[in-house]
C-alpha positions as CSV (number, residue, x, y, z in Angstrom):
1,X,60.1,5.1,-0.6
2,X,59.9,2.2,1.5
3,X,60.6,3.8,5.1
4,X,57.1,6.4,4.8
5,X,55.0,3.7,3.6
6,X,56.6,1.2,6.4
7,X,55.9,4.3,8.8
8,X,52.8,5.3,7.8
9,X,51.6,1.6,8.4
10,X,53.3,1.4,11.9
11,X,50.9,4.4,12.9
12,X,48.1,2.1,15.0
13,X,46.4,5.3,15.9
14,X,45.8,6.5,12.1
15,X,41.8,6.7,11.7
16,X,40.6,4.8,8.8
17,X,37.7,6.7,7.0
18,X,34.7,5.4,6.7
19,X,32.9,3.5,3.8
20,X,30.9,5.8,1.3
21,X,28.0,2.9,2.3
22,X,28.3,3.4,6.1
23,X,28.5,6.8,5.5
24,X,25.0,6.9,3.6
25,X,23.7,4.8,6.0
26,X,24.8,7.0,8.9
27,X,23.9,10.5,7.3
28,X,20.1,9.1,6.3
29,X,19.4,7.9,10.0
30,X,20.7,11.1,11.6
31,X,18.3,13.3,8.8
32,X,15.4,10.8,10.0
33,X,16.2,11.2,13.5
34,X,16.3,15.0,13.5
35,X,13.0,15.1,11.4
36,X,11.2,13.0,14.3
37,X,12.5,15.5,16.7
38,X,11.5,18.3,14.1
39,X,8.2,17.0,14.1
40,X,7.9,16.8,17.6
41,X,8.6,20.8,18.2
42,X,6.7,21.5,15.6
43,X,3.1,19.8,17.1
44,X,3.3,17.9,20.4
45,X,-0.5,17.2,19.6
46,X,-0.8,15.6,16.8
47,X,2.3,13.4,17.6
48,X,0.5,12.5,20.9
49,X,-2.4,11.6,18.9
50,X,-0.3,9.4,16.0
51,X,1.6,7.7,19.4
52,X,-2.1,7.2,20.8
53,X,-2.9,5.6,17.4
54,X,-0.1,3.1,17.2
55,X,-0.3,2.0,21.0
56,X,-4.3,1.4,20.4
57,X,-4.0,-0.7,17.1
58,X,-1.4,-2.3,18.9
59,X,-3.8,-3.1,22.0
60,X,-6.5,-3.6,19.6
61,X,-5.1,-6.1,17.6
62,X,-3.4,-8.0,19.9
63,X,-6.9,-8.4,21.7
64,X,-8.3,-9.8,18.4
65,X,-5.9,-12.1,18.0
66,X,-5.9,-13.5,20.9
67,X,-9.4,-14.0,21.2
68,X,-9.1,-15.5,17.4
69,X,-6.6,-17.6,18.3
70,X,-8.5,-19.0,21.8
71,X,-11.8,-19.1,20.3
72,X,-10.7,-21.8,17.4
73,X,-8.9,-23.6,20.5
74,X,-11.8,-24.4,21.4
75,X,-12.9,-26.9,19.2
76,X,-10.7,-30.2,19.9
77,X,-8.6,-31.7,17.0
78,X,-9.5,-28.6,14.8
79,X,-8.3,-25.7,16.5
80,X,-4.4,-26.9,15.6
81,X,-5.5,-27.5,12.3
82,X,-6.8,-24.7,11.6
83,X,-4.3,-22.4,13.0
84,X,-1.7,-24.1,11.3
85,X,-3.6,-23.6,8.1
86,X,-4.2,-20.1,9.1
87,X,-0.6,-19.2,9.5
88,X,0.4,-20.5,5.9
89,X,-2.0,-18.6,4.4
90,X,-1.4,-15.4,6.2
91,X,2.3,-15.7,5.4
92,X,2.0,-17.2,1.9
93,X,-0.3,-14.0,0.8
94,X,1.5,-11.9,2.6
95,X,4.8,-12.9,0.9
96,X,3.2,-11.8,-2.3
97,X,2.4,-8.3,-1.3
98,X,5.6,-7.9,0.6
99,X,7.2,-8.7,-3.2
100,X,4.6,-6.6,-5.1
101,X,5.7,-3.6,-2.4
102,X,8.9,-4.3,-3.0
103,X,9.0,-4.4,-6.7
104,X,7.3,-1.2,-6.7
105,X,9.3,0.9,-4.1
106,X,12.4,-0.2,-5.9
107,X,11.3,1.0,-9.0
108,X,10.4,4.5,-8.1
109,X,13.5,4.6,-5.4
110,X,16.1,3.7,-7.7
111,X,14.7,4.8,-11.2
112,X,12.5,7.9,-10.4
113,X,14.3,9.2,-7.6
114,X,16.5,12.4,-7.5
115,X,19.2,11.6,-5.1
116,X,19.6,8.5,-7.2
117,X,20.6,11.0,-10.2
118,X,22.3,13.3,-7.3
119,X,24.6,10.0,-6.2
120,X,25.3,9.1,-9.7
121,X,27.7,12.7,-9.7
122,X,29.4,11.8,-6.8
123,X,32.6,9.7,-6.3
124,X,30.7,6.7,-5.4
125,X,30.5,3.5,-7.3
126,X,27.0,2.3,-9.0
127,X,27.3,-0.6,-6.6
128,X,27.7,1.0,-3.7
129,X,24.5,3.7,-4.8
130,X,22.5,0.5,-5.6
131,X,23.4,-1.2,-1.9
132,X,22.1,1.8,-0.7
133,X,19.0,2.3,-2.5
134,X,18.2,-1.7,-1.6
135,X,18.8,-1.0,2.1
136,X,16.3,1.8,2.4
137,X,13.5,0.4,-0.3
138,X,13.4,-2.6,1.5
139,X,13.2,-0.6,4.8
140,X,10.2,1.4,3.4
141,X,8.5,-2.0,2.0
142,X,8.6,-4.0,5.0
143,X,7.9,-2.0,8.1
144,X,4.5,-2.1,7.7
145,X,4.5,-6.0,7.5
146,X,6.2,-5.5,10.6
147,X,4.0,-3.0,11.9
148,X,1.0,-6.3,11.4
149,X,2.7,-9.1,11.9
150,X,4.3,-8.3,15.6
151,X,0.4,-8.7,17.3
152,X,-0.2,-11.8,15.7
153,X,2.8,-13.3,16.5
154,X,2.9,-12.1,20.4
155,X,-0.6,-13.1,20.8
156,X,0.0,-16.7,19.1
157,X,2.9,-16.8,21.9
158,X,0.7,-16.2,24.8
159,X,-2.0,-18.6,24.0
160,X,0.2,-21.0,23.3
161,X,2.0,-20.2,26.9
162,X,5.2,-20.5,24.4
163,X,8.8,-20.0,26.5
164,X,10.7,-16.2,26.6
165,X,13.0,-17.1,23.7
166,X,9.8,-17.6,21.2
167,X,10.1,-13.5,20.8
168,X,13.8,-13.3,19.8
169,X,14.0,-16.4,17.5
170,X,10.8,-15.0,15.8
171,X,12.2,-12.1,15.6
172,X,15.2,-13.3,13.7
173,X,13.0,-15.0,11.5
174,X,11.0,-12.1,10.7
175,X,14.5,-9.8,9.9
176,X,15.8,-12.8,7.9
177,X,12.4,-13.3,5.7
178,X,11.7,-10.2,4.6
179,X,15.5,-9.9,3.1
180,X,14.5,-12.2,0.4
181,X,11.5,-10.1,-1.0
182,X,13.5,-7.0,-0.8
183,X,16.1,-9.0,-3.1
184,X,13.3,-10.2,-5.5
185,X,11.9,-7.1,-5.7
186,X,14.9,-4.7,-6.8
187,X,16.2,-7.5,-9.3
188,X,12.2,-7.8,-10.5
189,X,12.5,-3.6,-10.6
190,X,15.7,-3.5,-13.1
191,X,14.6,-6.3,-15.1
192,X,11.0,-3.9,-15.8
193,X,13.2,-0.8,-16.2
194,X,15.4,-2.6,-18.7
195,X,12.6,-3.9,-20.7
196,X,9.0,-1.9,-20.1
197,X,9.6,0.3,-23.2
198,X,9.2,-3.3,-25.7
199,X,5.8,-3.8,-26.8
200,X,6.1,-7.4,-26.3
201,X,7.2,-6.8,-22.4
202,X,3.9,-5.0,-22.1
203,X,1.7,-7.5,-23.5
204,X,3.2,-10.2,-22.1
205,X,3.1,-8.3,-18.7
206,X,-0.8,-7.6,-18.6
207,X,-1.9,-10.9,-19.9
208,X,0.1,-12.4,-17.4
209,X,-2.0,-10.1,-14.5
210,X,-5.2,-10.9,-16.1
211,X,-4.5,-14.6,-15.9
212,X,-2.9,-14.8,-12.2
213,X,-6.3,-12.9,-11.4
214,X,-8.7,-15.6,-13.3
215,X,-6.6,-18.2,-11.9
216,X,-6.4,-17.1,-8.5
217,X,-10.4,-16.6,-8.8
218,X,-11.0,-20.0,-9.8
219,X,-8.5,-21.5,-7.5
220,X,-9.8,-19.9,-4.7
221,X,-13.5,-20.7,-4.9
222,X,-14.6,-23.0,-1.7
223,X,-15.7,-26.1,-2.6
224,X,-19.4,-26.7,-1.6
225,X,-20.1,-29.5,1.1
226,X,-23.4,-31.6,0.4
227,X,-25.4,-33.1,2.8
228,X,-24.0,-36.9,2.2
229,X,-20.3,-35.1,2.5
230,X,-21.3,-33.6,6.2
231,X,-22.4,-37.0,7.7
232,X,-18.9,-38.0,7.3
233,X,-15.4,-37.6,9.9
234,X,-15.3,-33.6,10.9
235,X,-11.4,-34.3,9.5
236,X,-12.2,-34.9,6.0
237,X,-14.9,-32.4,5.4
238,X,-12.4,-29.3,6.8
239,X,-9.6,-30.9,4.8
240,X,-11.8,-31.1,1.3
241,X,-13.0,-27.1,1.7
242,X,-9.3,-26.3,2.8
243,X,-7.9,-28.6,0.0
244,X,-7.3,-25.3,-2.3
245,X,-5.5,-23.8,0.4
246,X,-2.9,-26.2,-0.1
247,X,-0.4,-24.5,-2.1
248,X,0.5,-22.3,0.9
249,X,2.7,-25.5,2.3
250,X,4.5,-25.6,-0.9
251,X,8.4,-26.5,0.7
252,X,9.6,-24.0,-1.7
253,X,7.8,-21.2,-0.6
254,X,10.3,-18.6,1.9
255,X,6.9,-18.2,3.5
256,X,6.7,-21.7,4.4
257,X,10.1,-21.6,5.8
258,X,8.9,-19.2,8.2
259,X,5.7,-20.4,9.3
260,X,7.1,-23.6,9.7
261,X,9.8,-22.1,11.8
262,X,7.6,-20.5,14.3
263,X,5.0,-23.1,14.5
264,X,7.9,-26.0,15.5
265,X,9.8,-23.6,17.8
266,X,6.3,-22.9,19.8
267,X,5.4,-26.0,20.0
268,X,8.8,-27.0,21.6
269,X,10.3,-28.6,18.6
270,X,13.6,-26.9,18.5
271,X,15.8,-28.7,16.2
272,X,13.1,-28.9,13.3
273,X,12.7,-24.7,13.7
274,X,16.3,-25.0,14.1
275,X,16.3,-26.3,10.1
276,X,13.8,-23.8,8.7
277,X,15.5,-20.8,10.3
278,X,19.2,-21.9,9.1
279,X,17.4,-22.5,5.6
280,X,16.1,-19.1,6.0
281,X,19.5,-17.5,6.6
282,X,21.5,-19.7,4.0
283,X,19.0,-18.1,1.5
284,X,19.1,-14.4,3.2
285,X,22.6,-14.8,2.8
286,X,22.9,-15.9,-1.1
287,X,20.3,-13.3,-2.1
288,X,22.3,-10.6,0.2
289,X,25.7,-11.2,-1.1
290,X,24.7,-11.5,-4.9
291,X,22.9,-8.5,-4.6
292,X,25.6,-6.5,-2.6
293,X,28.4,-7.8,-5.3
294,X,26.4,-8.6,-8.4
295,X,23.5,-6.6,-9.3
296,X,25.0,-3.0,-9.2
297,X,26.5,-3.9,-12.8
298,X,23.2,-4.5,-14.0
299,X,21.7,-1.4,-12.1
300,X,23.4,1.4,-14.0
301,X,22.8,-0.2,-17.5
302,X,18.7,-0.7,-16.6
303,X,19.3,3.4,-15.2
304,X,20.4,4.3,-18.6
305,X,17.9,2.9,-20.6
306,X,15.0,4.1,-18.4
307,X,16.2,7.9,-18.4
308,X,17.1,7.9,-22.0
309,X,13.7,5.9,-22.7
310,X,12.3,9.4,-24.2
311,X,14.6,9.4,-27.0
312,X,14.1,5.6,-27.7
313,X,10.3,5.7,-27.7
314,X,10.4,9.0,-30.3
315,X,12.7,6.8,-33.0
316,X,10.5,4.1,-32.4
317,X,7.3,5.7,-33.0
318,X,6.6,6.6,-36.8
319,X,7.4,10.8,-36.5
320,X,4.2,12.8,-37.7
321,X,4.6,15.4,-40.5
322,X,4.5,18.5,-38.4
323,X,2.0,21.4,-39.4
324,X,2.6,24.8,-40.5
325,X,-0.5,26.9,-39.4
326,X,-1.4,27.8,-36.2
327,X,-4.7,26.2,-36.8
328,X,-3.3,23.1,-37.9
329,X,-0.8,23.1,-34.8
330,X,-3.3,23.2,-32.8
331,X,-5.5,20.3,-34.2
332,X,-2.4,18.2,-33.9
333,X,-1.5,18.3,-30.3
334,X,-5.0,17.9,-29.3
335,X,-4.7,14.2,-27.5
336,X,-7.3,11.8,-26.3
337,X,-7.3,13.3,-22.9
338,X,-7.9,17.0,-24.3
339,X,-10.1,15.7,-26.1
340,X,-12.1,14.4,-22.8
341,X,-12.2,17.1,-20.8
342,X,-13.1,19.2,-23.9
343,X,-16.4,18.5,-23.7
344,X,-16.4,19.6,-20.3
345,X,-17.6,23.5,-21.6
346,X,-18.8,24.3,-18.0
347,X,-15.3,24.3,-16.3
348,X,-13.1,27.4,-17.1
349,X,-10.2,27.0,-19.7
350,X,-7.3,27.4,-17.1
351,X,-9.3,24.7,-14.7
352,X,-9.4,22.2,-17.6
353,X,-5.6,22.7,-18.3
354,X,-4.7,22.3,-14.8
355,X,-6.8,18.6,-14.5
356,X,-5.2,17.7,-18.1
357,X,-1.8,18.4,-16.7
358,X,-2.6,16.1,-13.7
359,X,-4.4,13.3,-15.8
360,X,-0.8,13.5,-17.6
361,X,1.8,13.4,-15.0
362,X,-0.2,10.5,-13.2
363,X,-0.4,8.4,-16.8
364,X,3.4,9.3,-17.2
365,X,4.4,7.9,-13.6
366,X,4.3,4.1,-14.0
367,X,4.8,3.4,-10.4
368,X,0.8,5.1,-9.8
369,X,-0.7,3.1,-12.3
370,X,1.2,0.2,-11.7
371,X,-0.2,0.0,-8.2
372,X,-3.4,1.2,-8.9
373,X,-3.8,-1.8,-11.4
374,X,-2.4,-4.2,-8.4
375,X,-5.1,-2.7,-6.2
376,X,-7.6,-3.4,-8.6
377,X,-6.6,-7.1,-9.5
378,X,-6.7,-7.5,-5.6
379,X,-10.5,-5.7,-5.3
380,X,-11.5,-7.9,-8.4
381,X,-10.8,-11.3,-6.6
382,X,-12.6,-9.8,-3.5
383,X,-15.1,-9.3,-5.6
384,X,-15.5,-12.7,-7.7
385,X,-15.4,-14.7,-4.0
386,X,-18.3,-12.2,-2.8
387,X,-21.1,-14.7,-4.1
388,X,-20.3,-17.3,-2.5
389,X,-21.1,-15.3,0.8
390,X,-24.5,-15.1,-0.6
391,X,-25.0,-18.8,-1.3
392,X,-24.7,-19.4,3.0
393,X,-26.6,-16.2,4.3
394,X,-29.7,-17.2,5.7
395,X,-30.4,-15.3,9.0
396,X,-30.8,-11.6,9.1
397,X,-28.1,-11.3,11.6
398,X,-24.9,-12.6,9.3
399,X,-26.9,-10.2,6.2
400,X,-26.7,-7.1,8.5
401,X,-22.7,-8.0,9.1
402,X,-21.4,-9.0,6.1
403,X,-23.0,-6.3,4.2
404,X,-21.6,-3.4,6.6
405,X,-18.1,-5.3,6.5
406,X,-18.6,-5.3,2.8
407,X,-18.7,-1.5,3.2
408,X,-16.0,-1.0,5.4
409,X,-13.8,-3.4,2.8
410,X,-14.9,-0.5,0.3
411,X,-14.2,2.0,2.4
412,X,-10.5,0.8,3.1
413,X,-9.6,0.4,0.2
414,X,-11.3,4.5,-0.9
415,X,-9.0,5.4,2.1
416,X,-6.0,4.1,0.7
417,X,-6.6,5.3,-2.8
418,X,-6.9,8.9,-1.2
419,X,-3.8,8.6,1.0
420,X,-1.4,7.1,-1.6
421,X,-2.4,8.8,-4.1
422,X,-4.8,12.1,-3.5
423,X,-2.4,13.5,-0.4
424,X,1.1,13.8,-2.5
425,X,-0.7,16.1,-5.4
426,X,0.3,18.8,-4.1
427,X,3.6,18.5,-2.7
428,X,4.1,16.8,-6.3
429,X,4.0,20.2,-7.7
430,X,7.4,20.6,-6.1
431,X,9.4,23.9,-6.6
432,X,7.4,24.1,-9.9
433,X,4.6,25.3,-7.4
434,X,5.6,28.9,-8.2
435,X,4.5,28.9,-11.7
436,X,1.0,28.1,-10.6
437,X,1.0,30.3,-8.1
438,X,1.8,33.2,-10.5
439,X,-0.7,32.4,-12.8
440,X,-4.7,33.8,-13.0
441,X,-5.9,30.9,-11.8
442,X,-4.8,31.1,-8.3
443,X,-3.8,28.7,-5.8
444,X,-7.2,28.6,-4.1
445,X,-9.1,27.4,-7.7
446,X,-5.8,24.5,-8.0
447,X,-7.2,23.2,-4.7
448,X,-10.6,23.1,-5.2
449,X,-9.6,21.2,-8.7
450,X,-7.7,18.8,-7.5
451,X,-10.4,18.3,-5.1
452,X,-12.9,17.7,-7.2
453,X,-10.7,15.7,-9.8
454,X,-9.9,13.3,-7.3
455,X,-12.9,13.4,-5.7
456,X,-14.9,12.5,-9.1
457,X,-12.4,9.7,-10.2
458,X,-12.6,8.0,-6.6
459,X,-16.8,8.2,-6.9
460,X,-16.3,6.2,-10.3
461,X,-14.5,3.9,-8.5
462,X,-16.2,3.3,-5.1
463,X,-19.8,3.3,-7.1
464,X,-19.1,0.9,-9.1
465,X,-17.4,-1.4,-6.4
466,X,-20.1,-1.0,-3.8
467,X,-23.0,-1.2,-6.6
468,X,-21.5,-4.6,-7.8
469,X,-20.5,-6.1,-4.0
470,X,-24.2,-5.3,-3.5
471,X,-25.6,-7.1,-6.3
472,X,-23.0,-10.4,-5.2
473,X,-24.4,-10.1,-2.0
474,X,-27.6,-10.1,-3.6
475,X,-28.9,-7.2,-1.0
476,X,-32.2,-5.7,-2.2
477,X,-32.4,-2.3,-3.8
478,X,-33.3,-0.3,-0.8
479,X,-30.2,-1.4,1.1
480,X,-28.3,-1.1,-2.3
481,X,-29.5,2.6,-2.3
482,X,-28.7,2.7,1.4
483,X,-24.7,1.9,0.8
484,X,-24.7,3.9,-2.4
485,X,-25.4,7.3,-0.1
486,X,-23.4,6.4,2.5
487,X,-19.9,5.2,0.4
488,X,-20.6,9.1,-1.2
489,X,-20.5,10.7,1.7
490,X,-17.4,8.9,2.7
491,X,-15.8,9.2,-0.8
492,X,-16.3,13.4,-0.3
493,X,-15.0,13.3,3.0
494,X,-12.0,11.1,2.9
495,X,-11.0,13.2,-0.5
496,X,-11.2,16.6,1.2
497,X,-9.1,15.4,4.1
498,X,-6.5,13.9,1.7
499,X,-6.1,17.2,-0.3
500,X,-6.3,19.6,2.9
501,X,-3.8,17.8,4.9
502,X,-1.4,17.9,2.0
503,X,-2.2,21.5,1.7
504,X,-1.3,21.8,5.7
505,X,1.7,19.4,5.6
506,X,3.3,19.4,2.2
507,X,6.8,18.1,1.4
508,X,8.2,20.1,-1.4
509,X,12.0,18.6,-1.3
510,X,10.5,14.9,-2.0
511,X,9.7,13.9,-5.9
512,X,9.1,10.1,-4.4
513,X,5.2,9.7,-3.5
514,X,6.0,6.7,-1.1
515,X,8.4,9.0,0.6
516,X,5.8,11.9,0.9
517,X,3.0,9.6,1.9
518,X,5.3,7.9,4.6
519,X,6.0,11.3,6.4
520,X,4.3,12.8,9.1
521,X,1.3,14.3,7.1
522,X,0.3,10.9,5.0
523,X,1.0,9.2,8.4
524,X,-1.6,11.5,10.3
525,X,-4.4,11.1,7.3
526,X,-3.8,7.4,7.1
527,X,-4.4,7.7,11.0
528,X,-7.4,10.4,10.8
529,X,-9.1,8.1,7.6
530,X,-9.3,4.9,10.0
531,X,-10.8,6.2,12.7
532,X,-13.0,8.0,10.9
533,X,-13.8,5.0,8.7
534,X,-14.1,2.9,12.1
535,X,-16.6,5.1,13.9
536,X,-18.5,5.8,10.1
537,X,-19.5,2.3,9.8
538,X,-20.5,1.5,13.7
539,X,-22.7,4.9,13.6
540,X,-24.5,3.1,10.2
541,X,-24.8,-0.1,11.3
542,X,-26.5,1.6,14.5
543,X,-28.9,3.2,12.8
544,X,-29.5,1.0,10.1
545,X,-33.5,0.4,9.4
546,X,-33.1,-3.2,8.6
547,X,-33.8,-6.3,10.6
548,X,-30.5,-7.6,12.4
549,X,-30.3,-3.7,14.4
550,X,-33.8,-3.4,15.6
551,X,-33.2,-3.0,19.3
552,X,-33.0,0.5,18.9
553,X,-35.5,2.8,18.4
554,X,-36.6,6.3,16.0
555,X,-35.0,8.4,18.0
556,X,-31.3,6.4,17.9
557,X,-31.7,6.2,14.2
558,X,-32.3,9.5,13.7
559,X,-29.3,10.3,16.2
560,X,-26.4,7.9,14.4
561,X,-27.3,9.5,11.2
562,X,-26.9,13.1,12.5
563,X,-23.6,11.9,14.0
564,X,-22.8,10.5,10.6
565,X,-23.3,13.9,8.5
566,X,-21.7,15.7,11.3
567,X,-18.4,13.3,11.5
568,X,-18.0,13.7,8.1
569,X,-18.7,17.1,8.0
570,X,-15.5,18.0,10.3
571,X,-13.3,15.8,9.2
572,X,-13.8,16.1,5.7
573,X,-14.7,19.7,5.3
574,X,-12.6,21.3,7.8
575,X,-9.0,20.6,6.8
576,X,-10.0,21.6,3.3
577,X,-11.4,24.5,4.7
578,X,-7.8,25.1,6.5
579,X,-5.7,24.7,3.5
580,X,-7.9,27.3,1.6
581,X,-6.8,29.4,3.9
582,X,-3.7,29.1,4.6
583,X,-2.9,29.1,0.8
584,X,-4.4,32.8,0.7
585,X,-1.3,33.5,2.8
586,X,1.5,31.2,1.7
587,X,5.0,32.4,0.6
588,X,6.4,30.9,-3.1
């Protein structure tokens, strides 16, 4: 038995196969690849427009950066200051939502996923299914830190007039950083899998939301400066209103690794960037391996707790006596939501089943309630900080801005409710879509529900934040009134191009909303609800009656309005109008 083995080892020419990793890894690209070039075939337009859109925000931004960056060079002895300061900040905060991206990715990638449950049948390990689900969550979580932070940083390195080999060792800082979140973030994702079904999990996890959000609000309010505090050094008045920005150079912090990094290396000193950057990959490299070796153990027991979480949850709850008439039956499985839209008598039976079903399958998804609550605890400390804008507006001018900027803020945040959250609806229904499509109601009356579901749940939303940013900014009624009409037009038109481009562009094989949002259709609305945002708010502010845009006269009023209702009109109305009718014609 020894000479085949000794010959079958002397064989330098044998090919080894592949590792079941490398294989994933290889297979996923070349699917991604040939979905780009798909894409292409498919509509050479609208990928001209997307490539027009990234070039432009690149141009854009890079501009504004760069004029950010040389207009606080202008002021000696504060300019370095402040753009130190600045650049902890940025990193620190963005650190946190790289984490919260992160933790909520790898929940739905590796616990609500399909292939996940597909790989589990194969003759693959749970570690090597878990290396591969960490590889592409963090790849989804982190290219759009990438996709902001690359401007920044290349216009920080031309006003500084930094050397070539600023790019590449920022570069490798960048790669090495965002490791550590995506580590964080799938051990963070088990370790709510494993224990989310425990009541005292859940308290403990919303009390500890509500109190990062009153913290952070009270943390974060500027100190005031007095009149005796101004006649003193420049230096110590910016350093007391930037003392609460201090916890952003916390040596702990990865982000201050990398700040620190870039900051030394542009200002020529290497060895000190040197430090932060070997720091950086000592730490890339712990997280990497333990998570490559370690955490796949952990993985498949927090997998088989959440999918058997059903079966916990009914012994755990006490088990109702169930009812023997039809009547009673019936009383019994009437729910809280039922309940709700029971009282809604003018909508049609099959229409009020259809919006329970989707109140129900959005309550049951923790990963779109999860990040809706984030959103909100973000909008609430916007919110809290908003009066101390009013406290230093005095001249019409800085009014007139901060209260459109206060709209587009609202607006931003309406357009990323619709696209994360309005576009997927449809392409949720998956290959269940038949069933609907069989039924009475039609396909037509699902979209014109879902439509005005969404629509009516993003209106209670963007009301309330835009009536309570007003009243912060202390603006008077009129102008309250003003913003009220506008943010309604936006919230109809921004909700009818969600649900008609995922009409026109759905993605029945994908169960994962990130995945379905980070295609080419939730790319394109994403795209389509900036600009239309972008040129919303400049045709407003135009022809805005107030003092602070009174060059212009009746007739230019009268004009940016028009353009208003008629921008909002096409982009709003038409896709919807489109996905009516092409679901008159489309095959089940």
């Amino acid at each position: 038995m020894a000479e085949p083995v000794a010959h079958l080892r002397a064989q330098p020419n044998r090919p080894v196969p592949p590792s079941p990793l490398m294989l994933l890894l290889r297979v996923n690209a070349l699917q991604q690849w040939r979905r780009l070039q798909a894409i292409r075939q498919q509509s050479r337009l609208l990928t001209a427009v997307i490539g027009l859109f990234i070039v432009g925000y690149v141009a854009v931004s890079f501009w504004l950066f760069y004029r950010g960056f040389k207009f606080v060079g202008t002021f000696p002895g504060l300019g370095t200051l402040l753009t130190e300061r600045l650049v902890y900040l940025l990193f620190a905060f963005l650190f946190a939502l790289l984490l919260l991206s992160n933790l909520v990715i790898s929940y739905t990638n590796l616990f609500r996923n399909r292939e996940t449950v597909f790989l589990f049948g194969l003759p693959l390990s749970t570690q090597t299914v878990f290396r591969w689900k960490l590889i592409e969550s963090t790849l989804l979580a982190s290219w759009a830190f990438l996709f902001l932070i690359a401007p920044l940083l290349a216009a920080y390195g031309v006003t500084h007039r930094t050397n070539w080999h600023f790019y590449p060792v920022t570069v490798g800082l960048i790669v090495l950083f965002v490791v550590l979140p995506g580590v964080a973030g799938a051990w963070l994702a088990m370790f709510v899998a494993r224990f989310l079904d425990r009541r005292v999990f859940q308290v403990a996890l919303v009390s500890s939301a509500i109190l990062l959000i009153a913290g952070a609000a009270v943390w974060l309010k500027p100190e005031a400066v007095t009149d005796e505090s101004i006649e003193t050094r420049v230096l110590t008045v910016l350093d007391r209103l930037l003392t609460r920005t201090r916890f952003a150079e916390f040596p702990a912090l990865p982000s201050y690794w990398l700040s620190a990094g870039v900051l030394n290396w542009a200002e020529g000193a290497l060895t000190a960037s040197a430090f932060f950057l070997l720091v950086l990959l000592s730490y890339s490299l712990f997280g990497g391996l333990i998570a490559f070796t370690r955490l796949g153990r952990f993985f498949y027991d927090a997998s088989s707790a959440t999918q058997s979480r059903g079966d916990f949850l009914s012994q755990w709850k006490r088990k109702p006596v169930l009812p023997t008439s039809p009547v009673a039956l019936r009383v019994a499985s009437v729910g809280l939501i039922e309940k709700f839209f029971g009282w809604l008598t003018f909508l049609r039976p099959d229409v009020r089943a259809l919006l329970v079903k989707d109140v129900r399958m959005f309550w049951r998804d923790t990963t779109q309630w999860g990040q809706t609550i984030m959103l909100f605890g973000l909008l609430g400390i916007y919110i809290l900080n908003l009066r101390h804008f009013s406290q230093q507006l005095t001249s019409p001018f800085w009014i007139h801005l901060i209260s459109f900027l206060n709209l587009g803020a609202c607006s931003l945040n309406l357009a990323t409710l619709t696209t994360r959250f309005v576009f997927p609806q449809f392409s949720l229904e998956g290959k269940r879509i038949w069933i609907i499509g069989l039924a009475p109601l039609g396909l037509s009356r699902v979209i014109k529900a879902k439509f005005w579901l969404a629509g009516t749940a993003a209106l209670s939303v963007t009301l309330g934040l835009i009536a309570l940013s007003c009243f912060m900014l202390q603006l008077p009624p009129a102008r309250t009134l003003y913003f009220i009409g506008a943010i309604v037009i936006m919230t109809l038109t921004l909700t009818g191009l969600a649900v008609g481009l995922g009409v026109l562009y759905p993605n029945f094989k994908e169960d994962n909303p990130s995945k379905i949002v980070s295609g080419f259709g939730g790319t394109f609305c994403l795209v389509l609800s900036f600009l239309y945002i972008l040129s919303a708010i400049i045709l407003l502010a135009i022809g805005s009656p107030w003092p602070g845009a009174d060059w212009h006269s009746v007739g230019w009023m009268v004009a940016c309005w028009a353009g208003f209702l008629g921008l909002s009109l096409l982009i709003g109305w038409l896709p919807l109008n489109l996905a009516l009718r092409k679901i008159t014609t489309f095959e089940i």
